[in-house]
C-alpha positions in Angstrom: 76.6 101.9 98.3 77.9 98.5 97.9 78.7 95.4 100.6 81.5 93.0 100.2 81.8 90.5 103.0 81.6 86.6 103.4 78.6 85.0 104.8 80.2 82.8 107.3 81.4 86.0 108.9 79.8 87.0 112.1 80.9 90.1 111.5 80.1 90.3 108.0 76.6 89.4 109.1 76.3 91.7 111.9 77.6 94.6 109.4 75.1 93.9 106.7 72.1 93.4 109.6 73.4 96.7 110.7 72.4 98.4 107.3 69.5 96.8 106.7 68.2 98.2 110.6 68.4 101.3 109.0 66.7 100.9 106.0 69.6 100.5 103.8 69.6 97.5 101.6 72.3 96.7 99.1 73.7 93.4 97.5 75.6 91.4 100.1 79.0 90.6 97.5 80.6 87.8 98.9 84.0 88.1 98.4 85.0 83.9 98.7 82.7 82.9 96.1 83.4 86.2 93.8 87.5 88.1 94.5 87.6 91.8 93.4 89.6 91.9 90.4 93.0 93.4 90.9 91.8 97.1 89.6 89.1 96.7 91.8 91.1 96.3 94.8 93.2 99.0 93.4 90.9 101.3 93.7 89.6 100.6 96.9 92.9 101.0 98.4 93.5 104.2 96.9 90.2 105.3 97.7 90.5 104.2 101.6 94.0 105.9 101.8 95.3 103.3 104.0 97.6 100.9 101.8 97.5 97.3 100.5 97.8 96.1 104.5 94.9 97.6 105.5 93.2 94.9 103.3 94.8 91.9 104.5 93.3 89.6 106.7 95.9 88.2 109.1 93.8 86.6 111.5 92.4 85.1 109.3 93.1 80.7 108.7 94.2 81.3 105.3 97.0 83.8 105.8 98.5 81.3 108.1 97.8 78.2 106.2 100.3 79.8 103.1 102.6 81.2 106.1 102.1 84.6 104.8 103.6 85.9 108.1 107.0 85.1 106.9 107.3 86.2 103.4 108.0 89.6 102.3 105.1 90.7 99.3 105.2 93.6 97.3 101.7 96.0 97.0 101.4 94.4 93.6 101.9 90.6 94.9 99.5 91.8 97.3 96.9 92.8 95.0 97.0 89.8 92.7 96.6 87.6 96.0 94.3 88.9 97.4 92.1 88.9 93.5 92.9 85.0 93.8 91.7 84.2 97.4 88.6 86.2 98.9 89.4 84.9 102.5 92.6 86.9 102.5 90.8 90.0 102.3 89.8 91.7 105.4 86.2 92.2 105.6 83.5 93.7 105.5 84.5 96.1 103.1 81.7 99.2 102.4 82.3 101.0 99.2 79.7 104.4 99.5 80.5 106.4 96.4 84.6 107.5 96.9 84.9 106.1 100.3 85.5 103.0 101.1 85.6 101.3 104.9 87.3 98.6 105.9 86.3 96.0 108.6 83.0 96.8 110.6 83.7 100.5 112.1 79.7 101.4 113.8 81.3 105.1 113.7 82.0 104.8 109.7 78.7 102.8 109.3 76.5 105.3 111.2 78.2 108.0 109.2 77.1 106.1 106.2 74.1 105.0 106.9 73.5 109.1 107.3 72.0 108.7 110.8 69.2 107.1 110.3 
């Protein structure tokens, strides 16, 4: 099992503290200081069956600082973005063997975690 998040993140925080509550302890990858390469991300999208947009962070201060809103990407310009800036990817992202979740879901975690 593997963590991706940014440690500024409340959430990210409260995901990872989640974890550790029950027993499970894995790196914390922070996704700011180190992007997924593009196959990486690649991968994680096909694994999560959800698409490139499922990994984009549009609340987020970045997206709107570049005025992503308004512009028109393709999957591909997507994935090299994203590679380039870790605060344009959604997050926390838990990779547990062939399944990956995106954002903090307890319902997915729990599952995860294996009830304990």
């Amino acid at each position: 099992m593997e963590f991706y998040g940014y440690r500024r993140c409340s959430t990210c925080r409260n995901a990872y503290r989640f974890l550790q509550e029950r027993g499970i302890e894995v790196p914390f990858h922070d996704l700011v200081e180190q992007p997924p390469s593009v196959e990486q991300l690649r991968r994680w999208v096909e694994a999560s069956g959800q698409g490139v947009a499922a990994f984009i962070n549009r609340q987020g201060t970045r997206y709107r600082e570049l005025g992503l809103k308004d512009k028109t990407l393709s999957d591909e310009e997507w994935l090299h973005l994203l590679s380039q800036d870790g605060k344009l990817i959604k997050r926390p992202i838990l990779v547990d063997g062939d399944r990956v979740v995106v954002g903090f879901d307890r319902t997915a975690y729990e599952a995860a975690a294996g009830g304990r």
